[in-house]
C-alpha positions as CSV (number, residue, x, y, z in Angstrom):
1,X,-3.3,-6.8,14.3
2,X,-3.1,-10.2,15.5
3,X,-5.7,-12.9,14.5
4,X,-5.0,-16.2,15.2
5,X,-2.2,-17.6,17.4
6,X,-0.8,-19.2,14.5
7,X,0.6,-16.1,13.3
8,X,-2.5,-14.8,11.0
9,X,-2.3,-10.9,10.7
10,X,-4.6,-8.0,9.7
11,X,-3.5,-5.0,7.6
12,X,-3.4,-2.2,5.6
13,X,-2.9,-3.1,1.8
14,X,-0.7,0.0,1.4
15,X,1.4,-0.7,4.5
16,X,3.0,-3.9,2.8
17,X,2.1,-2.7,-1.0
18,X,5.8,-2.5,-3.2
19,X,7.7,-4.5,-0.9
20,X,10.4,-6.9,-1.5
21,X,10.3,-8.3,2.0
22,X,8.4,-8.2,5.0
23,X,9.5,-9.1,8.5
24,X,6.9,-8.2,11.8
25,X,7.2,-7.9,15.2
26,X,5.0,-8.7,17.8
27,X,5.2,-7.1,20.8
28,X,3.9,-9.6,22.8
29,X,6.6,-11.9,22.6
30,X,9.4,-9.5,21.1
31,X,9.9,-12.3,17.9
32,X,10.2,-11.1,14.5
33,X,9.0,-13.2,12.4
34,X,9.0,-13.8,8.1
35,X,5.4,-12.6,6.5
36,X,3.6,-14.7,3.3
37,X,1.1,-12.7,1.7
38,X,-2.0,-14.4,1.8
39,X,-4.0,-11.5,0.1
40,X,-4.8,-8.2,-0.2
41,X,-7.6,-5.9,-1.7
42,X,-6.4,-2.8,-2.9
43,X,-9.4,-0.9,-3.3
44,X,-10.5,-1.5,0.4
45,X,-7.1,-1.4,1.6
46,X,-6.6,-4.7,3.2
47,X,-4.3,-7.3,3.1
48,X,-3.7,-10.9,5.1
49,X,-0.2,-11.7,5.9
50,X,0.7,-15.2,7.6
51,X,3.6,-15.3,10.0
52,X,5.9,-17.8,9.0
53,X,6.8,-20.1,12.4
54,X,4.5,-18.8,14.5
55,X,2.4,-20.3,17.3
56,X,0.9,-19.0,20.9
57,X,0.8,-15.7,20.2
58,X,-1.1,-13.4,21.8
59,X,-4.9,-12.2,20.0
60,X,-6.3,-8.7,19.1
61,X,-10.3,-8.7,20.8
62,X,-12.7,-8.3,18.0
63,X,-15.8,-5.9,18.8
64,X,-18.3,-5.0,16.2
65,X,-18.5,-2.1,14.1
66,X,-22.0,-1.9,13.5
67,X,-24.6,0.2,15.8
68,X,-21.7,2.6,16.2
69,X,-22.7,6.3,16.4
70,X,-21.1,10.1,16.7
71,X,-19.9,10.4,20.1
72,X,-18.8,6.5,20.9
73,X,-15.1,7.4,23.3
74,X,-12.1,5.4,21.2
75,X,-8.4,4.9,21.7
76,X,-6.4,4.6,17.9
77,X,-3.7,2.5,18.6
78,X,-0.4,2.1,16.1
79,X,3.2,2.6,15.4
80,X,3.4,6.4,15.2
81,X,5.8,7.4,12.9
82,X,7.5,4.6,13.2
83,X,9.4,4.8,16.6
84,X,8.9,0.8,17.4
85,X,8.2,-0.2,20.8
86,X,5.1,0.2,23.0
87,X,2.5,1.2,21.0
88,X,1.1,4.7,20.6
89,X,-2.1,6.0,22.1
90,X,-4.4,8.7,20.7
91,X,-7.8,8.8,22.4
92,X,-10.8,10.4,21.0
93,X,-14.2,10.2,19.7
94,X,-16.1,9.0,16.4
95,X,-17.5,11.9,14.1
96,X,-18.8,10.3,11.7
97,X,-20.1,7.1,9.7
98,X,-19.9,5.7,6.0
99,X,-17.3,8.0,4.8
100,X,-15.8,8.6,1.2
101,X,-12.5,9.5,1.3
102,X,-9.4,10.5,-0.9
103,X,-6.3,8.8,0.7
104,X,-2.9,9.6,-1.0
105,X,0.8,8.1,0.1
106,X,2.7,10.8,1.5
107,X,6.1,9.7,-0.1
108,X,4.5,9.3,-3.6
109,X,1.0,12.1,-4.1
110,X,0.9,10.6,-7.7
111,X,-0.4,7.0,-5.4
112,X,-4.0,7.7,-4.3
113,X,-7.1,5.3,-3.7
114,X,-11.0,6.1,-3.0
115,X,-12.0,4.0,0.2
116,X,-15.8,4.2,1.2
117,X,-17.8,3.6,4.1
118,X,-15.2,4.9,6.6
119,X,-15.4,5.6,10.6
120,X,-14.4,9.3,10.8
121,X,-12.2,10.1,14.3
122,X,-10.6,13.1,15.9
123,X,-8.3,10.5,17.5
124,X,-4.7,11.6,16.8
125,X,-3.6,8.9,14.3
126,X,-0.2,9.8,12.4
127,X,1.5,8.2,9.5
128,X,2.8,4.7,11.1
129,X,-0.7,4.0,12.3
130,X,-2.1,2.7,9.6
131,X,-2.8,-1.4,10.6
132,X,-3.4,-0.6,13.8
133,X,-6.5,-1.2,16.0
134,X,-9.4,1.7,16.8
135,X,-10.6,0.5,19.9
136,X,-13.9,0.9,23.0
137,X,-13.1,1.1,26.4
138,X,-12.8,-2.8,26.6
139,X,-9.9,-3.0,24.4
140,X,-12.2,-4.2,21.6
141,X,-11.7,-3.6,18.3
142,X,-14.0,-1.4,15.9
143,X,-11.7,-0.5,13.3
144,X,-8.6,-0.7,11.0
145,X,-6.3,2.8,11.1
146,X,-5.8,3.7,7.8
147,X,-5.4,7.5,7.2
148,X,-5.5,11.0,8.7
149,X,-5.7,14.8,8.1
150,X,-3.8,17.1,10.1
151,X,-4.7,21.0,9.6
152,X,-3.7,24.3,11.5
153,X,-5.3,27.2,12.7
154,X,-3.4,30.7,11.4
155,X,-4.2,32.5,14.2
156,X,-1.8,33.3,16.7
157,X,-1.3,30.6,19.4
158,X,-3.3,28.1,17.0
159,X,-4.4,24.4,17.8
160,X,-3.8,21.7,15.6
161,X,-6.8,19.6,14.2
162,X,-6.5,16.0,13.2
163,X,-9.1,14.1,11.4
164,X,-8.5,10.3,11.4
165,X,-10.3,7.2,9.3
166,X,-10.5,4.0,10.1
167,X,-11.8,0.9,8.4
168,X,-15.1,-0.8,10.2
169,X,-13.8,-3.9,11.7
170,X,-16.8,-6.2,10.3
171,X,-15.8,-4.9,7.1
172,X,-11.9,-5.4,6.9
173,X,-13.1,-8.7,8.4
174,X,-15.5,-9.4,5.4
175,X,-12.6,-9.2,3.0
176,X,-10.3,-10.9,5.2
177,X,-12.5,-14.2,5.2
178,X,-12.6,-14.0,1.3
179,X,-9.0,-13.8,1.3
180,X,-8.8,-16.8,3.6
181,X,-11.3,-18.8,1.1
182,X,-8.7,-18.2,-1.7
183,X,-12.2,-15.9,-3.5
184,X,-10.3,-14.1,-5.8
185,X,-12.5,-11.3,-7.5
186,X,-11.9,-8.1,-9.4
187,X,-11.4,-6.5,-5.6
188,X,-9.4,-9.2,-3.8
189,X,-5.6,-10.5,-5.0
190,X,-4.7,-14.0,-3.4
191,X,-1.3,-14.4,-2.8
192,X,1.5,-12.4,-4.0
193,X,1.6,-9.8,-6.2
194,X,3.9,-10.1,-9.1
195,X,7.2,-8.1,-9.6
196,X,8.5,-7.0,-12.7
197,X,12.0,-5.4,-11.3
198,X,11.3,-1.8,-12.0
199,X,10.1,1.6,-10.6
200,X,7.9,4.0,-12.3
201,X,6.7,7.3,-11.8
202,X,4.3,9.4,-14.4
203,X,5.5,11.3,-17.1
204,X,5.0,14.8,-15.2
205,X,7.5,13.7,-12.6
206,X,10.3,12.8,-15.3
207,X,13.2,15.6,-13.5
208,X,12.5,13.7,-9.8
209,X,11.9,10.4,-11.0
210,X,15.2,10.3,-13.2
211,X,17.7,12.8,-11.4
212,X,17.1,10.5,-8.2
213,X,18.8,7.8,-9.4
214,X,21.4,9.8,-11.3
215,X,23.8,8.2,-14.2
216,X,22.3,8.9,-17.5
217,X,20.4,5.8,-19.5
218,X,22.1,3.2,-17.9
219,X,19.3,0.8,-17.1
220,X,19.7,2.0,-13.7
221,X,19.1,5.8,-13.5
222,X,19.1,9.0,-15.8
223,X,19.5,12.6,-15.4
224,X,15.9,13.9,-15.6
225,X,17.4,17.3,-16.1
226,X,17.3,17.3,-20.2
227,X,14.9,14.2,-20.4
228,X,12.3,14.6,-23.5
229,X,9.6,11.9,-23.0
230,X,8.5,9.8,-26.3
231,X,5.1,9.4,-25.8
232,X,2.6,11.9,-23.9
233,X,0.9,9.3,-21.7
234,X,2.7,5.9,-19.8
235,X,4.4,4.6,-17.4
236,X,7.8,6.6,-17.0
237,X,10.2,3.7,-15.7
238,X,12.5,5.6,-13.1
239,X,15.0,2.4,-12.5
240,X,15.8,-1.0,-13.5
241,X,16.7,-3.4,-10.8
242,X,19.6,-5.4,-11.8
243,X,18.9,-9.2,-12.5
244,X,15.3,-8.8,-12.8
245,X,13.3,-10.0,-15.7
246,X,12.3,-6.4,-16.8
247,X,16.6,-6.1,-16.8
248,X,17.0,-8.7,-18.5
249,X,14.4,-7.3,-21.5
250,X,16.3,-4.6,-22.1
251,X,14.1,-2.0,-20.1
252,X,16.0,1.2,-19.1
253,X,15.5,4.1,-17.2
254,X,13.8,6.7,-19.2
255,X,11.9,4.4,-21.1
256,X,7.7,4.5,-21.3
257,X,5.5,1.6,-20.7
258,X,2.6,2.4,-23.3
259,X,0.7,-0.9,-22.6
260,X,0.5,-4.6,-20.7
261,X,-0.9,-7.3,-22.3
262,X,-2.6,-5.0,-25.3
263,X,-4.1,-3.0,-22.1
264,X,-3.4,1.2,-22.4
265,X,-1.0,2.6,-19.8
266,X,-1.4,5.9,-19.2
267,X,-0.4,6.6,-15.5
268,X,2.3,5.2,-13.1
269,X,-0.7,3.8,-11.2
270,X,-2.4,2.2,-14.7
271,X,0.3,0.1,-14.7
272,X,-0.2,-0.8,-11.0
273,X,-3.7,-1.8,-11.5
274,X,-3.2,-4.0,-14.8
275,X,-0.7,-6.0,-12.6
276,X,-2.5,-6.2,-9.7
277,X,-4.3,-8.9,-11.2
278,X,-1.1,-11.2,-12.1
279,X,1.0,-13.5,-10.0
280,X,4.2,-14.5,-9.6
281,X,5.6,-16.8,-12.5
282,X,3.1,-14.9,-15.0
283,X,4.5,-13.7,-18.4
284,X,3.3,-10.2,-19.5
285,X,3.7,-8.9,-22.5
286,X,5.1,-4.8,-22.1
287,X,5.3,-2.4,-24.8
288,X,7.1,0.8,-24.0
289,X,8.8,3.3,-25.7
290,X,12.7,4.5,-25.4
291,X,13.7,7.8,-25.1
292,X,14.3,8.0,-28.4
293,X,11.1,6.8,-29.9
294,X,11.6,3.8,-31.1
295,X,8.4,1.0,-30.3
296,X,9.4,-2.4,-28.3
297,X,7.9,-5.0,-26.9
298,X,9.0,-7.9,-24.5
299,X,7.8,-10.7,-22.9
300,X,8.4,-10.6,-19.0
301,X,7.8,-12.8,-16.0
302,X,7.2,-11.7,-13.1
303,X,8.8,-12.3,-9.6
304,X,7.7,-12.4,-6.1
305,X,7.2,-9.2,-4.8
306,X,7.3,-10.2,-1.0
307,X,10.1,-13.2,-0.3
């Protein structure tokens, strides 16, 4: 969603979170334009970006989210699974208020992230919708898309059922205006996250993570197949982008990151959350394990993780 004219935009953390770059379109004009992160917040799922060159844009209509109740009509709007374009519809109702929710990333189940006071919809939102607007009948916004639950009947000639959540607008907005202050806390990141040059999975996910990549323990892949993990607990490192700082330290595929900065790692997504508080140009000290058991450590800086 579009804030400002000069190119200030509202979204998901997870739509942007792990990228290397990020370029957006806006359908108004039909640009595309470079995006900064100015922020994010990963435990309410929100993040700033700021168009790079923008200016006259077109603006989303803010509403308010509070005084809302069961049975307020709403139109979700978003980029259903990704086909580009006009945007989507999916009309509907709220069902509920200040929801608790479980979301997980559909590519990666080992990513998820408790998100509270949530709108509840049976608005049609799909994956792709996430960022977009929940809005009245005026076109004003309410809420931020941010995840859904499809389910089937079994009986014969069945419906489908979707149960969507959406972000209150006043509070997406709350965290956007302390990401706009530059408040940095243990809930919001300003600016960029940091990159270390790697991917990870967790341990339990070793034949996937490895055989995916292929090549053996090459810095760049392994064959999960016959993999025997060091360590019971970590972060299993999957691949090893070349030129990186983490290739340069002599990280590998098949490898385990034990600990950052004297801080326990036991989880693909403990490893996300000690770095979430770093920045680009920080050094971090990782110890990991390699396949053959032998302790390391090594001093790493990270990169940008959105250019």
């Amino acid at each position: 969603m579009v804030l400002t004219s000069s190119g200030e935009v509202l979204t998901n953390n997870h739509v942007i979170a792990g990228a290397t770059a990020i370029k957006v379109r806006d359908i108004g004009n039909g640009r595309t334009y470079t995006a900064k992160v100015v922020g994010y917040s990963d435990s309410n799922d929100v993040a700033v970006l700021q168009l790079q060159g923008a200016s006259g844009l077109s603006t989303v209509s803010i509403g308010s989210s509070s005084g809302l109740a069961p049975g307020q009509r709403i139109v979700a709007l978003g980029n259903a699974e990704g086909r580009g374009g006009t945007p989507s519809t999916a009309p509907g109702a709220i069902t509920g208020l200040d929801q608790t929710i479980t979301a997980g990333d559909s590519s990666n189940s080992a990513i998820t992230e408790t998100l509270h006071g949530m709108l509840q919809t049976n608005a049609g939102i799909q994956e792709g919708d996430s960022g977009g607007p929940l809005v009245n009948a005026a076109g004003q916004v309410l809420g931020m898309d941010t995840a859904a639950n499809t389910s089937s009947s079994d009986t014969y000639g069945g419906t489908t059922q979707t149960t969507g959540f959406a972000i209150p607008i006043n509070n997406a907005l709350t965290i956007a205006n302390e990401i706009n202050k530059g408040e940095s806390s243990s809930t919001v990141h300003i600016g960029l996250a940091g990159f270390m040059g790697i991917g990870v999975d967790n341990i339990s996910d070793a034949s996937g993570c490895l055989s995916s990549t292929g090549g053996g323990n090459n810095g760049v892949g392994g064959g999960g197949g016959g993999y025997t993990a060091p360590v019971s607990s970590g972060a299993l490192v999957c691949n090893v982008y070349p030129g990186t700082p983490a290739a340069n330290s002599g990280l590998i595929a098949g490898d385990v990151i034990t600990a950052v900065n004297g801080q326990t790692v036991s989880s693909e997504s403990g490893l996300t959350n000690i770095l979430a508080g770093d920045h680009p140009g920080n050094t971090v000290s990782v110890t990991y394990y390699t396949e053959s058991g032998s302790k390391h450590t090594a001093s790493i800086a990270l990169l940008e993780i959105a250019k």
